[in-house]
C-alpha positions as CSV (number, residue, x, y, z in Angstrom):
1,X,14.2,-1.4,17.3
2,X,12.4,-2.6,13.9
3,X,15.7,-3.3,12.4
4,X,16.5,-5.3,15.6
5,X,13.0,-7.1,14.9
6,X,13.4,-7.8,11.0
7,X,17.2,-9.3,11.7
8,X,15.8,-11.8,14.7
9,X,13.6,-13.1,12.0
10,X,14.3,-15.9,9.8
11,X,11.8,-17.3,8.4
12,X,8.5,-16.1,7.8
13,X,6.9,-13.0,8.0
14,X,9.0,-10.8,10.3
15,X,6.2,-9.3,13.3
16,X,6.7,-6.0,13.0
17,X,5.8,-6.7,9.0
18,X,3.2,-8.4,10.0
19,X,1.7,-6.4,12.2
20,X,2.1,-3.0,9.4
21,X,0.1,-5.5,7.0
22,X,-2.7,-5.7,9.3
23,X,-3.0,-2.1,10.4
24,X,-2.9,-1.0,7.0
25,X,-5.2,-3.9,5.5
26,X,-7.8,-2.8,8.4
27,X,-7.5,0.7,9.0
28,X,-6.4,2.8,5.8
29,X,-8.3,4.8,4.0
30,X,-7.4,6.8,0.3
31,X,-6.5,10.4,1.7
32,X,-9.6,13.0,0.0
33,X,-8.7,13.0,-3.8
34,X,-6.4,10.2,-4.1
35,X,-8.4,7.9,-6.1
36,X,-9.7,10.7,-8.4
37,X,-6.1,11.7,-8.9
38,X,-4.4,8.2,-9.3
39,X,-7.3,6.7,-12.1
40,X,-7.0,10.2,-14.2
41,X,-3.0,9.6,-14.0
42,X,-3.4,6.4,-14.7
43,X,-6.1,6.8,-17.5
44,X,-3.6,9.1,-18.9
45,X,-0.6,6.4,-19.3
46,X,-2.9,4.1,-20.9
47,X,-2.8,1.8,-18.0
48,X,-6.7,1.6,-17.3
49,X,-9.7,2.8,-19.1
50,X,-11.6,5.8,-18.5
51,X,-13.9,4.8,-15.5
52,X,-12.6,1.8,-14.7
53,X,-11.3,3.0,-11.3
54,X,-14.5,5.1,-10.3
55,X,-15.0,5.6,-6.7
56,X,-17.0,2.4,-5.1
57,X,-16.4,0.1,-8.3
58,X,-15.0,-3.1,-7.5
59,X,-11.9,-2.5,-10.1
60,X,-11.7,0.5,-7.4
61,X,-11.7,-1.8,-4.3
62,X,-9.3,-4.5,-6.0
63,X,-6.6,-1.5,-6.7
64,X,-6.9,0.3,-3.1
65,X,-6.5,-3.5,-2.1
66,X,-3.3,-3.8,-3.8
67,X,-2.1,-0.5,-2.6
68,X,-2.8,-1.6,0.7
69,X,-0.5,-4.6,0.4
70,X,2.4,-3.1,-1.1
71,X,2.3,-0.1,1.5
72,X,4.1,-1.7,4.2
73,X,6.9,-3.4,2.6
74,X,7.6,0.4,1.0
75,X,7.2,1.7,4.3
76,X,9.2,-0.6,6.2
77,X,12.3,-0.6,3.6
78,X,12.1,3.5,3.8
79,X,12.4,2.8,7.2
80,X,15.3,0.7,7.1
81,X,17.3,2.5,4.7
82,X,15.9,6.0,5.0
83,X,17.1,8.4,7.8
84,X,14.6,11.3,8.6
């Protein structure tokens, strides 16, 4: 039915996309460890530096945030080519 949904759409934002945005944007939360996990692998690579990501900061915030808004494309393109 989401493939039906995504195909109907052609232009904009497709609903069902839309709507995953929202949900995620609102709702989500960083499973227990997460953030501790993803700013020491990332600390590690060189990508951030140590403390930058501590739980509550705002660089903190501004990554979940950008998590949040990749997360539904991912999920909706597993969807669509992924078969469980």
């Amino acid at each position: 039915m989401l493939f039906l949904t995504l195909q109907s759409s052609a232009k904009g934002i497709p609903p069902a996309l839309a709507e995953l945005r929202q949900t995620v944007a609102t709702q989500l939360q960083p499973p227990t460890g997460f953030q501790q996990e993803l700013a020491s692998q990332a600390e590690e690579g060189g990508l951030i530096s140590p403390g930058d990501w501590s739980e509550g900061s705002e660089k903190w915030t501004h990554a979940w945030s950008a998590i949040c808004q990749v997360l539904p494309c991912l999920l909706l393109h597993a969807r669509l080519y992924c078969t469980i």
